[in-house]
PyMOL Python script that loads the backbone (N, CA, C, O; Angstrom):
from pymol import cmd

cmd.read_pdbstr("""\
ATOM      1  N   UNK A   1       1.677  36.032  18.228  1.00  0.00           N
ATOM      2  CA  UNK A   1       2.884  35.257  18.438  1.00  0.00           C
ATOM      3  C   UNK A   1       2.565  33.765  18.539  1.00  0.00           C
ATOM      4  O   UNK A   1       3.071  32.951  17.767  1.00  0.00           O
ATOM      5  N   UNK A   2       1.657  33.407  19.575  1.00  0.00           N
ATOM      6  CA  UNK A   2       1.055  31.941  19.475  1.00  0.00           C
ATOM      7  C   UNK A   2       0.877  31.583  17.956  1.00  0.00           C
ATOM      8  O   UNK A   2       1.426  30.609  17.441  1.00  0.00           O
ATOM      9  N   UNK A   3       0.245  32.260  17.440  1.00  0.00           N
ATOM     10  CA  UNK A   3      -0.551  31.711  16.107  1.00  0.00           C
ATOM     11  C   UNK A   3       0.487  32.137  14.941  1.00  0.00           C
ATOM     12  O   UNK A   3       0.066  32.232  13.788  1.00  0.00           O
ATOM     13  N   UNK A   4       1.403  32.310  15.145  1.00  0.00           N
ATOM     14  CA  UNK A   4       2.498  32.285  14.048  1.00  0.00           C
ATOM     15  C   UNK A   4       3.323  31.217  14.522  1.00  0.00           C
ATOM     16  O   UNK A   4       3.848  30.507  13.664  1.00  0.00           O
ATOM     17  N   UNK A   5       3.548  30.957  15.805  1.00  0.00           N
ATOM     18  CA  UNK A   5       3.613  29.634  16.232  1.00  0.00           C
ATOM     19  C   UNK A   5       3.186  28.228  15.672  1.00  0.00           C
ATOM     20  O   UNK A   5       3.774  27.198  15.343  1.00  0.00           O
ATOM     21  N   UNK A   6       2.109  28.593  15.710  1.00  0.00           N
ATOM     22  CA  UNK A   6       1.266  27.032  15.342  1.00  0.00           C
ATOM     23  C   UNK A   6       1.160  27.005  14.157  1.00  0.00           C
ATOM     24  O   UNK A   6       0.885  25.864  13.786  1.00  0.00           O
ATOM     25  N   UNK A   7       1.259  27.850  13.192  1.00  0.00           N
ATOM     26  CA  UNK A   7       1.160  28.032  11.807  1.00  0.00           C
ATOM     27  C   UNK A   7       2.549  27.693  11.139  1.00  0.00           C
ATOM     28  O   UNK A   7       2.738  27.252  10.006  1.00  0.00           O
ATOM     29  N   UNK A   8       3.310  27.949  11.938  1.00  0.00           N
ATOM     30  CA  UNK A   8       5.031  27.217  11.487  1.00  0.00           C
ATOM     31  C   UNK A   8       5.206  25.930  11.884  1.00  0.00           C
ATOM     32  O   UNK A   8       5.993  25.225  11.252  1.00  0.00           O
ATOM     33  N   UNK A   9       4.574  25.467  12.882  1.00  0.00           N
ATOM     34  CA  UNK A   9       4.348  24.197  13.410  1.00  0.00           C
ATOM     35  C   UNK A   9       3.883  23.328  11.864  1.00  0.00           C
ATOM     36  O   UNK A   9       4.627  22.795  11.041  1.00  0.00           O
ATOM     37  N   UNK A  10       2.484  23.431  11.874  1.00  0.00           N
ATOM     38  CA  UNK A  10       1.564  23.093  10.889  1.00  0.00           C
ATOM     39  C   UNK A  10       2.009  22.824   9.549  1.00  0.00           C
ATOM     40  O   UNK A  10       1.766  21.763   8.974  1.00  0.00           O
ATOM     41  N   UNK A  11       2.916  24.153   8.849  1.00  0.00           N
ATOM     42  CA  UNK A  11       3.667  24.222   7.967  1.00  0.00           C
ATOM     43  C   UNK A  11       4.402  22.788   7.488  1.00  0.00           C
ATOM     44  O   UNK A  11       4.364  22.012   6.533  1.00  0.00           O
ATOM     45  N   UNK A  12       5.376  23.004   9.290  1.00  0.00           N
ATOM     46  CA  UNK A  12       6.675  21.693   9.162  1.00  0.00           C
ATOM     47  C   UNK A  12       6.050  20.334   8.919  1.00  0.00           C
ATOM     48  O   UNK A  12       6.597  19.551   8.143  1.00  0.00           O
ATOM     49  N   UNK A  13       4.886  20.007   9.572  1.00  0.00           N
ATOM     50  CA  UNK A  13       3.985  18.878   9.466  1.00  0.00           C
ATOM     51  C   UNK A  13       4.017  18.653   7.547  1.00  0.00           C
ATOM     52  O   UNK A  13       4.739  18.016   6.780  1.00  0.00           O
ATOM     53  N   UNK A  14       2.890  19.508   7.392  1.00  0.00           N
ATOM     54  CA  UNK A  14       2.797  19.572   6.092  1.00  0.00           C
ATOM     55  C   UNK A  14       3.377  19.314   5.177  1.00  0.00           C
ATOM     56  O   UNK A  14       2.905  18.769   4.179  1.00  0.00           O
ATOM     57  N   UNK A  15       5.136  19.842   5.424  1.00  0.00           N
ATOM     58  CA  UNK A  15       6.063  19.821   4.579  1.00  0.00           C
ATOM     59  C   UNK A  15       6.951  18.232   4.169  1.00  0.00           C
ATOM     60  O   UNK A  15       7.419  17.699   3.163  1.00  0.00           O
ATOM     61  N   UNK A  16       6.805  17.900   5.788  1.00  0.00           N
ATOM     62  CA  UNK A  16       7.367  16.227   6.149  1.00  0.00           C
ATOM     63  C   UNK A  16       6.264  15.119   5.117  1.00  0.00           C
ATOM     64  O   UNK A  16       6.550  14.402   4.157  1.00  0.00           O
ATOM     65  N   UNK A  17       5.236  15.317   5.659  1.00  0.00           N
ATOM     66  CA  UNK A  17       3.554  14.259   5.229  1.00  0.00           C
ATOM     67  C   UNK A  17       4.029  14.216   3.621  1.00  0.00           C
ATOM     68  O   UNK A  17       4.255  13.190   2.980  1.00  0.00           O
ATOM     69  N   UNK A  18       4.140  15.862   3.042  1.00  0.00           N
ATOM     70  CA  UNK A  18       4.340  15.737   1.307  1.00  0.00           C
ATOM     71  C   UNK A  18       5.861  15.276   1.122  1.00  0.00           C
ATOM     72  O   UNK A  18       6.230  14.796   0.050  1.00  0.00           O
ATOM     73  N   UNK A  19       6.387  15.375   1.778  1.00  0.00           N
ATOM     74  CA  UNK A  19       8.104  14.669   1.002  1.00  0.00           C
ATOM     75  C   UNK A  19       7.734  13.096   1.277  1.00  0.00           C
ATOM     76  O   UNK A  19       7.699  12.301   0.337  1.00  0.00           O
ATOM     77  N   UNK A  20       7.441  12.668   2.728  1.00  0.00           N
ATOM     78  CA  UNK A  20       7.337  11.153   2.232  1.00  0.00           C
ATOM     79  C   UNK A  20       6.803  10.499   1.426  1.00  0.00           C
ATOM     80  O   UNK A  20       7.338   9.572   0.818  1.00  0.00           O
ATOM     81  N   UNK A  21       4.962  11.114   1.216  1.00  0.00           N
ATOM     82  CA  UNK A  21       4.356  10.313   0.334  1.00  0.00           C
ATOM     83  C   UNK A  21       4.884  10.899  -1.124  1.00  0.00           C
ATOM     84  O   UNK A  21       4.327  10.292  -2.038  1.00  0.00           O
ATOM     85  N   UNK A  22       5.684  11.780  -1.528  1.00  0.00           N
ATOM     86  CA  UNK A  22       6.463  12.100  -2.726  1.00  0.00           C
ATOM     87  C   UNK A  22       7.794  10.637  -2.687  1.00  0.00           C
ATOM     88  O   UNK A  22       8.020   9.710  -3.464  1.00  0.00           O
ATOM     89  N   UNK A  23       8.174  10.903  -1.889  1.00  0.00           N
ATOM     90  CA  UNK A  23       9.071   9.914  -1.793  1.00  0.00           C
ATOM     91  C   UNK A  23       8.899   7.956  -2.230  1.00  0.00           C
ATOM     92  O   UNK A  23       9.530   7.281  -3.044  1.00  0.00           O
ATOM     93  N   UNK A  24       7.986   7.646  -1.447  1.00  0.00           N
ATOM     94  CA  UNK A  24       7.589   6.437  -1.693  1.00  0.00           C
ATOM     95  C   UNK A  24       6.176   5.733  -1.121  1.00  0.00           C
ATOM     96  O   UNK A  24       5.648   4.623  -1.179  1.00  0.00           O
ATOM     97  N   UNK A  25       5.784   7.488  -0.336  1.00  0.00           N
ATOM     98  CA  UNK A  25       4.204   6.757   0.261  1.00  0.00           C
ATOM     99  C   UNK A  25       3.168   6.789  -0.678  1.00  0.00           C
ATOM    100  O   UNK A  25       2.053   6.817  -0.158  1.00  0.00           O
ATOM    101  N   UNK A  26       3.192   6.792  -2.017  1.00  0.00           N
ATOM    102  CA  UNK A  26       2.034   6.800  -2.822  1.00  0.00           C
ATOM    103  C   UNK A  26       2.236   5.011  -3.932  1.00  0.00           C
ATOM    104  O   UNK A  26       1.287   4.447  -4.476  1.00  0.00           O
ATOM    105  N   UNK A  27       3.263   4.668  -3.954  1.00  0.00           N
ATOM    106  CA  UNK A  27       3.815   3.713  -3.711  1.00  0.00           C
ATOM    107  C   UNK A  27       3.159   2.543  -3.485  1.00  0.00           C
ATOM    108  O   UNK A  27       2.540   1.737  -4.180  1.00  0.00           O
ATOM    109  N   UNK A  28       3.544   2.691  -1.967  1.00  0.00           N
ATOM    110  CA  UNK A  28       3.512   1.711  -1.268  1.00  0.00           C
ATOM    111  C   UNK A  28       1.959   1.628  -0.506  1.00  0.00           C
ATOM    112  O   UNK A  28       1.558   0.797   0.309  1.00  0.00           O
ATOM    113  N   UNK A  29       1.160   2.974  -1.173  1.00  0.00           N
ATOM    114  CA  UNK A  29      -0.327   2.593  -0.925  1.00  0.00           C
ATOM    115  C   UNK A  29      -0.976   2.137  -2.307  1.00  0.00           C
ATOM    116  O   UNK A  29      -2.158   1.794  -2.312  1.00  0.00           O
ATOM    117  N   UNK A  30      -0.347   2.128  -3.285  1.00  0.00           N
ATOM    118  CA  UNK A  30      -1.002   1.436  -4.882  1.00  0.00           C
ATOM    119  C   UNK A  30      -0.662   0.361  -4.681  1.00  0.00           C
ATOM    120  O   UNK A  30      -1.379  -0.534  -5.128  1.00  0.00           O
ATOM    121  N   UNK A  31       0.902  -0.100  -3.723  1.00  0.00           N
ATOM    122  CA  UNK A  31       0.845  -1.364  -3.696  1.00  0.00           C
ATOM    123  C   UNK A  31      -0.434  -2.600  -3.491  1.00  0.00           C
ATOM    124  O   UNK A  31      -0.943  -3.527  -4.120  1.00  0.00           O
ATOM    125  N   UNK A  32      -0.556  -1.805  -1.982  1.00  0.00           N
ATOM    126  CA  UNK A  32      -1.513  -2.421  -0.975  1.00  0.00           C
ATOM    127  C   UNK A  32      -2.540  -2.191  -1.759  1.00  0.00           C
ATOM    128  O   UNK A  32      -3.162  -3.253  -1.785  1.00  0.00           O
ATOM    129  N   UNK A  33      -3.111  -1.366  -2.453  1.00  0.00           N
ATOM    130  CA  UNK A  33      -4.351  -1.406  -3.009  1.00  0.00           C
ATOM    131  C   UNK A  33      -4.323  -1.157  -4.479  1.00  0.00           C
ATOM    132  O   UNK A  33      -4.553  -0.115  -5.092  1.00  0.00           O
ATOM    133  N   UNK A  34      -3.914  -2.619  -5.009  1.00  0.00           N
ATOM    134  CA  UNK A  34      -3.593  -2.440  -6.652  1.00  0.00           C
ATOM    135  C   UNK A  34      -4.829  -1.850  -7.822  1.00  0.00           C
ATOM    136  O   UNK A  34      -6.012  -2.160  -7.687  1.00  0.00           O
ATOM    137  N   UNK A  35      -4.570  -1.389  -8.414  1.00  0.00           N
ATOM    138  CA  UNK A  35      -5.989  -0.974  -9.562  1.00  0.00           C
ATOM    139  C   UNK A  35      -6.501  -2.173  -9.887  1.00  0.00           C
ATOM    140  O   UNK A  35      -7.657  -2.580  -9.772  1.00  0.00           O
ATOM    141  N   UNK A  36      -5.092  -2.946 -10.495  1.00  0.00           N
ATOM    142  CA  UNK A  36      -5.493  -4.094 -11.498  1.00  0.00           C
ATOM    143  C   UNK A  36      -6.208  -5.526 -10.962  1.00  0.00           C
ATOM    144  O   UNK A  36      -5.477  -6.418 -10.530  1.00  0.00           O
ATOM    145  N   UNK A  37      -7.842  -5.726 -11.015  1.00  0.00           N
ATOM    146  CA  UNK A  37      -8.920  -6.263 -10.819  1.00  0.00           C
ATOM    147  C   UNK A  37      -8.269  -7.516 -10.580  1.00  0.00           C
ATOM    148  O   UNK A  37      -8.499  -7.886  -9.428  1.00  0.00           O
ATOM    149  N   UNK A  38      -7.453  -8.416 -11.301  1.00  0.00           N
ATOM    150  CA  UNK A  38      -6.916  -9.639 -10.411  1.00  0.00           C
ATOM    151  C   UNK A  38      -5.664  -9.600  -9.175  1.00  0.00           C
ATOM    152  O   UNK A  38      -5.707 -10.282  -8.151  1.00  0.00           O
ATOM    153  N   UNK A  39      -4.720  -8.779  -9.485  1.00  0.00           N
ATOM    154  CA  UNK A  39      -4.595  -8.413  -7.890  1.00  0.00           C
ATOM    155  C   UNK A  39      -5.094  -8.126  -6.470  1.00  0.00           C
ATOM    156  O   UNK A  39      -4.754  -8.475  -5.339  1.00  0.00           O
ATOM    157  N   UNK A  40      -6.419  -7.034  -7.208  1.00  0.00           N
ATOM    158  CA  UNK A  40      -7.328  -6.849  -5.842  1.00  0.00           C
ATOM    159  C   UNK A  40      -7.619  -7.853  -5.320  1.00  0.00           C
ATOM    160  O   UNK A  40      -7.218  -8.315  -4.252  1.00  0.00           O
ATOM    161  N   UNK A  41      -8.995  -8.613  -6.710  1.00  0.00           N
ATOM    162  CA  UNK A  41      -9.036  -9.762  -5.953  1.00  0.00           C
ATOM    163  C   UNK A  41      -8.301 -11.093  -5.200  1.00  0.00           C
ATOM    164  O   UNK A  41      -8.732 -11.771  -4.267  1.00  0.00           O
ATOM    165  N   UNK A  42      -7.390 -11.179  -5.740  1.00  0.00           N
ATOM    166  CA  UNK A  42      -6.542 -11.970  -4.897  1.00  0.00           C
ATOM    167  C   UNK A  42      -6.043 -11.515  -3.556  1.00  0.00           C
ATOM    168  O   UNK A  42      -5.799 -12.417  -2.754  1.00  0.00           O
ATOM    169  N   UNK A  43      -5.831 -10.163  -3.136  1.00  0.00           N
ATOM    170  CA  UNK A  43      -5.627  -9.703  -2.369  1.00  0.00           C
ATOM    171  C   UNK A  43      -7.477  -9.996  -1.329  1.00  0.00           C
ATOM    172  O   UNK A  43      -7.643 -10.747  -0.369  1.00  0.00           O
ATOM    173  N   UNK A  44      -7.963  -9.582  -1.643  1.00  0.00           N
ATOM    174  CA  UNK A  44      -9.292 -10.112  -0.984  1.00  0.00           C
ATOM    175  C   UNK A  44      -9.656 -11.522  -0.884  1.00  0.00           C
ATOM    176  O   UNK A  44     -10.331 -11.958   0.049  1.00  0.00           O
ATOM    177  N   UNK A  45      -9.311 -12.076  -1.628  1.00  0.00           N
ATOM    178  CA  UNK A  45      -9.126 -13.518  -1.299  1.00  0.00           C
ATOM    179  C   UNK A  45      -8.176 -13.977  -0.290  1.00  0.00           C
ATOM    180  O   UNK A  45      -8.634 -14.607   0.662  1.00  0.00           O
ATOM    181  N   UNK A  46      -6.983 -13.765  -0.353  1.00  0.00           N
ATOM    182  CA  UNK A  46      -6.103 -13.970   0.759  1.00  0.00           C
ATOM    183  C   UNK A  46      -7.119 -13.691   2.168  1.00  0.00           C
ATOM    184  O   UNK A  46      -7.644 -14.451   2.982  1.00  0.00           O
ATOM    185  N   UNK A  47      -7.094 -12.126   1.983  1.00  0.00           N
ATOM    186  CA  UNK A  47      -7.712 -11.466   3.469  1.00  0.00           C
ATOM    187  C   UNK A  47      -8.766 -12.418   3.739  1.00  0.00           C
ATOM    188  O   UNK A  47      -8.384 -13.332   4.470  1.00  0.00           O
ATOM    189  N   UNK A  48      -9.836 -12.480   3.417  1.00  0.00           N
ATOM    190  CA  UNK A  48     -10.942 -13.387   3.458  1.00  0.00           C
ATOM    191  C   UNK A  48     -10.393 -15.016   4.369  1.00  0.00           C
ATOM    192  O   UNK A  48     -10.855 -15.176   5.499  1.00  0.00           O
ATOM    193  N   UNK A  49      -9.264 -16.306   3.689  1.00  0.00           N
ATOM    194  CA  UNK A  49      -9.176 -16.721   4.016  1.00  0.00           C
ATOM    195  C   UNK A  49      -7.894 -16.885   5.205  1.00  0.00           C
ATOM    196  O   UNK A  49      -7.297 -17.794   5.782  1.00  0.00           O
ATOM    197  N   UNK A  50      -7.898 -16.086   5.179  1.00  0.00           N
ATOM    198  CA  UNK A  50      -6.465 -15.539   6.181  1.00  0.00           C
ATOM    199  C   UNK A  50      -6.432 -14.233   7.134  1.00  0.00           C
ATOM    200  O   UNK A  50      -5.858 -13.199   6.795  1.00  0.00           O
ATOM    201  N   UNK A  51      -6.914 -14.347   8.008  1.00  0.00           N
ATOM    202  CA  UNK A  51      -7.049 -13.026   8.594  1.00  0.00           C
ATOM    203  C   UNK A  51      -6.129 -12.566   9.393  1.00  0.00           C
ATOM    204  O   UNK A  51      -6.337 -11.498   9.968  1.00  0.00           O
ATOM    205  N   UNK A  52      -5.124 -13.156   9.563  1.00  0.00           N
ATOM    206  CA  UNK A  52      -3.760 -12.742   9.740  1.00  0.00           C
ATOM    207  C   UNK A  52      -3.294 -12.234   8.664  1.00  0.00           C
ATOM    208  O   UNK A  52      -2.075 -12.094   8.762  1.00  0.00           O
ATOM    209  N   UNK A  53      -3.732 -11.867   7.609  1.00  0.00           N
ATOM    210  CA  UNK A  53      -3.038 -11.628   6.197  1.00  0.00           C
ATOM    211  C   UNK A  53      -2.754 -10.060   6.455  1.00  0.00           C
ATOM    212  O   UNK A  53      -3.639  -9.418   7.021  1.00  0.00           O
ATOM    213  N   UNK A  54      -1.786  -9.532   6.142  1.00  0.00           N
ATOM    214  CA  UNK A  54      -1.240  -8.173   6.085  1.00  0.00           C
ATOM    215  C   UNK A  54      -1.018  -7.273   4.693  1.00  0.00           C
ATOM    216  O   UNK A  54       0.078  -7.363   4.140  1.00  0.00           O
ATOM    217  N   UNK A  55      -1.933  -6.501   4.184  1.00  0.00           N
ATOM    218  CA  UNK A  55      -1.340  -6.638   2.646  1.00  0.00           C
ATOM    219  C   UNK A  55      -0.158  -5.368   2.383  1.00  0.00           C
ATOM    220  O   UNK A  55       0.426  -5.112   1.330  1.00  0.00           O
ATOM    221  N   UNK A  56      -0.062  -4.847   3.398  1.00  0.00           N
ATOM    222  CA  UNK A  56       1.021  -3.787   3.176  1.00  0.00           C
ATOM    223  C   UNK A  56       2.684  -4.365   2.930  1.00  0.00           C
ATOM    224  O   UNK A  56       3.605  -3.744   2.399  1.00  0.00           O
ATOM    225  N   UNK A  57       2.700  -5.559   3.426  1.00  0.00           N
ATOM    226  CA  UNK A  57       4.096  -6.321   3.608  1.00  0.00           C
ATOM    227  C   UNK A  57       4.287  -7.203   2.578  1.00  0.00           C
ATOM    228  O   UNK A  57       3.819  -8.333   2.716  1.00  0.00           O
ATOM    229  N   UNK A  58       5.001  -6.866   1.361  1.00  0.00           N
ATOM    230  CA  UNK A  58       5.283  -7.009   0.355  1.00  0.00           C
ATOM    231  C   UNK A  58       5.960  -8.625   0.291  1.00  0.00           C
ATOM    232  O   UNK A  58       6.203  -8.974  -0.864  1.00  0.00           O
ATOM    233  N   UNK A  59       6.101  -9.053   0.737  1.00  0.00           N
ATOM    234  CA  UNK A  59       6.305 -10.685   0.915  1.00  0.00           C
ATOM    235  C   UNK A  59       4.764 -11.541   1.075  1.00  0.00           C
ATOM    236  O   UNK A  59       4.606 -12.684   0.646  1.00  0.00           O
ATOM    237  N   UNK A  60       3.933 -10.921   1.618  1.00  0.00           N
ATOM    238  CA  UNK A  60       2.287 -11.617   2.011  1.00  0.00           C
ATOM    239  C   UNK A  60       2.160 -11.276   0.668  1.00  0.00           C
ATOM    240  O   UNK A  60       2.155 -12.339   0.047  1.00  0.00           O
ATOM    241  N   UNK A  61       2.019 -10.019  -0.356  1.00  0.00           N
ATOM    242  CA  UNK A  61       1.334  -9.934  -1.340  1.00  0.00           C
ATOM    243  C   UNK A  61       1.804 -11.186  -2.642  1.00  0.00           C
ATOM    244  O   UNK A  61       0.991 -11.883  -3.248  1.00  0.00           O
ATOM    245  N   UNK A  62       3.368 -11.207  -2.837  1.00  0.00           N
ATOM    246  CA  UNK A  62       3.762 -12.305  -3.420  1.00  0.00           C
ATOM    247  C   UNK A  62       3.293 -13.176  -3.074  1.00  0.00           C
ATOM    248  O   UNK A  62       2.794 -13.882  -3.950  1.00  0.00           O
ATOM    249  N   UNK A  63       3.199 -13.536  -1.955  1.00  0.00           N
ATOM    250  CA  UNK A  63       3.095 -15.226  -1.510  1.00  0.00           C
ATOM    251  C   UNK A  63       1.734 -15.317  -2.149  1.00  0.00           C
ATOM    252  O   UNK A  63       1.497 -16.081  -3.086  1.00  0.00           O
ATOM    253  N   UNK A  64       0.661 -14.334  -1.489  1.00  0.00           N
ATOM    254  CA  UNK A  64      -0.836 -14.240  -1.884  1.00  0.00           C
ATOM    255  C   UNK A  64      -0.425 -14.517  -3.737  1.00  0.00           C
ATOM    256  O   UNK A  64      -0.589 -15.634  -4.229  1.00  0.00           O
ATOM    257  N   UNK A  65      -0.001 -13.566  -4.407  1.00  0.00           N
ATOM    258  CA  UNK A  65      -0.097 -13.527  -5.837  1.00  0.00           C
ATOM    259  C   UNK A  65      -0.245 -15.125  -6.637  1.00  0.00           C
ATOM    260  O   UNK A  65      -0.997 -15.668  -7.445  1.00  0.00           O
ATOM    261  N   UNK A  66       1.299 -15.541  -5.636  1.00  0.00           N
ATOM    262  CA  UNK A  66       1.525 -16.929  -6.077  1.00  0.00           C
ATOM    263  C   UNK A  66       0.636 -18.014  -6.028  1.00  0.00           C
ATOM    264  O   UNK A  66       0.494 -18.965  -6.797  1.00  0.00           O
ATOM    265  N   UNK A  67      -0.044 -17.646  -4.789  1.00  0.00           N
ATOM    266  CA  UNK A  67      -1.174 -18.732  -4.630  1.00  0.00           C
ATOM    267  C   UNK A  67      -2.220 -18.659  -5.546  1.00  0.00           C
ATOM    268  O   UNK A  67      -2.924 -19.664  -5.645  1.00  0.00           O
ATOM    269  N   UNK A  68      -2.526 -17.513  -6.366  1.00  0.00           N
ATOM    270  CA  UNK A  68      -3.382 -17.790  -6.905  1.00  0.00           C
ATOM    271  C   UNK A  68      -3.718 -17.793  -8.793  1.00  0.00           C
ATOM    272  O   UNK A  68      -3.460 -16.798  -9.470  1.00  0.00           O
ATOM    273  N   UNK A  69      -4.277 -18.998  -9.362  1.00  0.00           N
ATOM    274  CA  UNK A  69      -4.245 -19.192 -10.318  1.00  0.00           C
ATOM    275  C   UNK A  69      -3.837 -18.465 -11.733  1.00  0.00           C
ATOM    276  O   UNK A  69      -3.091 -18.721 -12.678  1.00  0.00           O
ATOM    277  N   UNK A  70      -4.736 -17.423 -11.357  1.00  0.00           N
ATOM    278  CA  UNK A  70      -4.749 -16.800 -12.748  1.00  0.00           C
ATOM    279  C   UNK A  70      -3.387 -15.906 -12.127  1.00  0.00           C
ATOM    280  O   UNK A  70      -3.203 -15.096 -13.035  1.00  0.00           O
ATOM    281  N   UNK A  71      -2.719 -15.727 -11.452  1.00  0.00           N
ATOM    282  CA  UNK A  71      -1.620 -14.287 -11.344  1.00  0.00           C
ATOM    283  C   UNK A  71      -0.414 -15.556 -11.290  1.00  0.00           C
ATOM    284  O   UNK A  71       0.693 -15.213 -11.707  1.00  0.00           O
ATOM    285  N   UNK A  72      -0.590 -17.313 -10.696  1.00  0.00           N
ATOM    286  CA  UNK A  72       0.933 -17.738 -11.606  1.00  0.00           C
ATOM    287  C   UNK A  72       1.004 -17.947 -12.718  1.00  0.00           C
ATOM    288  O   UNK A  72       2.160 -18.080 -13.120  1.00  0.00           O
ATOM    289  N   UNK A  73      -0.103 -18.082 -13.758  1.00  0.00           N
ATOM    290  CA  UNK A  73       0.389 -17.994 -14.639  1.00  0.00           C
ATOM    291  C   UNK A  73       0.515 -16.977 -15.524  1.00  0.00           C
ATOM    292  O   UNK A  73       0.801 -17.156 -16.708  1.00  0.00           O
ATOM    293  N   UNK A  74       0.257 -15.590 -14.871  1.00  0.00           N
ATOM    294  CA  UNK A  74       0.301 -14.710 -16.032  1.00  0.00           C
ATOM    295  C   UNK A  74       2.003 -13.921 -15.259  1.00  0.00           C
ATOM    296  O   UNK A  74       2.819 -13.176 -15.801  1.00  0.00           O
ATOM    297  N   UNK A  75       1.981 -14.462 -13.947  1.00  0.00           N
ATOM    298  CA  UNK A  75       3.656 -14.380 -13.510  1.00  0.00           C
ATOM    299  C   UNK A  75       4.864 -15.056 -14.415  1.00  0.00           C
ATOM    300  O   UNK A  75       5.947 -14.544 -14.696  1.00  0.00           O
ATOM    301  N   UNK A  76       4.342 -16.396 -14.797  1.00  0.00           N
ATOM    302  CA  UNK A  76       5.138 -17.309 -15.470  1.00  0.00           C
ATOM    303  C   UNK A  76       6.005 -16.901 -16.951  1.00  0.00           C
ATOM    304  O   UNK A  76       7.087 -17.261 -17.414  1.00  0.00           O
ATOM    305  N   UNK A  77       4.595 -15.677 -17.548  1.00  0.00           N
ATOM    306  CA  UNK A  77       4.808 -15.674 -19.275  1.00  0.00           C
ATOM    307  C   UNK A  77       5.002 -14.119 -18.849  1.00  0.00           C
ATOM    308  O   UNK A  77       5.243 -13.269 -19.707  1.00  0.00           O
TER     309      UNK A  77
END
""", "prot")
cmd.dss("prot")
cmd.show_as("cartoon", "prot")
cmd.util.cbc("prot")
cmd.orient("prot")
């Protein structure tokens, strides 16, 4: 009885964790950690000179983007 307990417990966990990151948590972790090699780095650049820098908050990553060379102008065209 316990352990059909905790196993329905476990289940509901399970079930919640996969609908969000279905939803938008896979997302919003490619955000924060882009593939594309001049994002990263700019994103590491920010962090580096900013250690208040947050990269999950989608306003820091623009601002970061903007600041840096090669991503305004390939923002621009």
């Amino acid at each position: 009885m316990l352990g059909l307990r905790l196993v329905r417990r476990l289940a509901v966990v399970v079930v919640i964790v996969g609908a969000l990151l279905g939803v938008g948590g896979l997302k919003f972790v490619r955000d924060a950690y882009p593939a594309d090699p001049f994002k990263s780095g700019a994103l590491a650049k920010c962090l580096a000179a900013d250690h208040g820098f947050v990269r999950f908050f989608a306003e820091q990553r623009a601002s970061c983007y903007a600041r840096q060379p090669q991503m305004a102008g390939a923002a621009q065209s």
